[in-house]
C-alpha positions in Angstrom: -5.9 -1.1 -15.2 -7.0 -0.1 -11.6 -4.3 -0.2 -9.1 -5.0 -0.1 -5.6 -1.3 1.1 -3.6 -1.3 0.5 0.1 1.6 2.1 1.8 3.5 4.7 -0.2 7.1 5.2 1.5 10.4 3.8 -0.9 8.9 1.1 -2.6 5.3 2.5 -3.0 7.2 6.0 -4.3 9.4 4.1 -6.7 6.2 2.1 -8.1 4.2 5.6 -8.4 7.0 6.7 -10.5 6.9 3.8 -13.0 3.0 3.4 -12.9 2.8 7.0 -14.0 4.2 6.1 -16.8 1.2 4.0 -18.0 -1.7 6.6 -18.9 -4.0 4.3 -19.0 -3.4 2.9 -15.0 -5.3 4.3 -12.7 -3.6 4.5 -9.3 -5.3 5.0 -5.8 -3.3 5.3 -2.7 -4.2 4.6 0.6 -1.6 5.0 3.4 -2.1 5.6 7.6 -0.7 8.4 7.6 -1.7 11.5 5.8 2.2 12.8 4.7 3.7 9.2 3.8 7.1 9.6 2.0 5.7 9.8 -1.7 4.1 13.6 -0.2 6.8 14.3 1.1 9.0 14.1 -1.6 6.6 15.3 -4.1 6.0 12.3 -5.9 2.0 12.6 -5.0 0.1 15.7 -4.0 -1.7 13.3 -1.3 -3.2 10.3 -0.6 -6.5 8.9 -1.5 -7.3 7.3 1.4 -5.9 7.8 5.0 -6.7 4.2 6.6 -5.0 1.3 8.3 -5.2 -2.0 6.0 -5.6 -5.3 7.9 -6.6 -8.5 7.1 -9.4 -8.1 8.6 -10.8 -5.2 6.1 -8.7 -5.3 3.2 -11.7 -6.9 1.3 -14.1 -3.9 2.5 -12.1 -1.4 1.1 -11.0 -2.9 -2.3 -14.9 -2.9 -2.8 -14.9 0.9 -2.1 -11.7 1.0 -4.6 -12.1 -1.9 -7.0 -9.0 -2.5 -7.9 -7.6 -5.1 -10.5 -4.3 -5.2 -9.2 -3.4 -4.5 -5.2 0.3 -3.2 -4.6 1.6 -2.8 -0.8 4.6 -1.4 -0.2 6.1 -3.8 2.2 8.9 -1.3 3.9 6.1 0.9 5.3 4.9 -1.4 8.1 8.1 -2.7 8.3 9.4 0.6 9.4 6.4 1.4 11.6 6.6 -1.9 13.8 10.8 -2.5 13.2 11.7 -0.3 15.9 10.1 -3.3 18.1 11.7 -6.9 18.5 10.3 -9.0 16.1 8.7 -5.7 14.3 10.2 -6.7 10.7 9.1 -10.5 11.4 5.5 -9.6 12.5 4.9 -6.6 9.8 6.2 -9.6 7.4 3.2 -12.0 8.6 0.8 -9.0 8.5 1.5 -8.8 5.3 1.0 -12.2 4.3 -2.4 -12.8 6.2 -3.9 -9.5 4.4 -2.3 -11.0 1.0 -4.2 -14.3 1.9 -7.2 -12.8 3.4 -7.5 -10.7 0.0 -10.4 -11.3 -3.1 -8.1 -9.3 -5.1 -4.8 -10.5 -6.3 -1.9 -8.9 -3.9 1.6 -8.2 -4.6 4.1 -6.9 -2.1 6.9 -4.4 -3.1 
């Protein structure tokens, strides 16, 4: 199975550590920022792709990746737009516009 994991801070870390256990899934990351938390803490060596995700060209880039399954780890934009009022609220509806927006089925972490 080919999984497609956008963000990779708590959630997307803890879901590398269980996928890994599965030799047979194939996991690509994809995070905006080069160092996300799963580098940091040595969970990944990097990422596989440094881009933002939107709605708007989630469905180019799961081409690129085809993935089965698409994870996002739902804390990462959360934290990157929570330090604004309505941050958590808006990150919350980003994420549900790419997970409607998406070919591929979408699960957030």
């Amino acid at each position: 199975m080919r999984i497609w994991l956008i963000g990779a801070d708590v959630a997307g870390s803890a879901a590398l550590r269980q996928l890994r256990k599965n030799p047979a899934a194939e996991i690509i990351v994809s995070d905006s920022t080069a160092t996300p938390r799963a580098v940091v803490d040595n969970v990944i060596e990097r990422v596989d792709y440094v881009e933002s995700v939107t709605a708007m060209n989630v469905n180019t880039l799961a081409r690129r990746v085809r993935p089965d399954l698409i994870l996002v780890d739902g804390g990462a934009l959360q934290r990157a737009l929570g330090k604004m009022a309505g941050g958590v609220t808006f990150a919350e509806a980003l994420q549900a516009e790419m997970s409607a927006a998406s070919d591929y089925p979408v699960l957030v972490i």
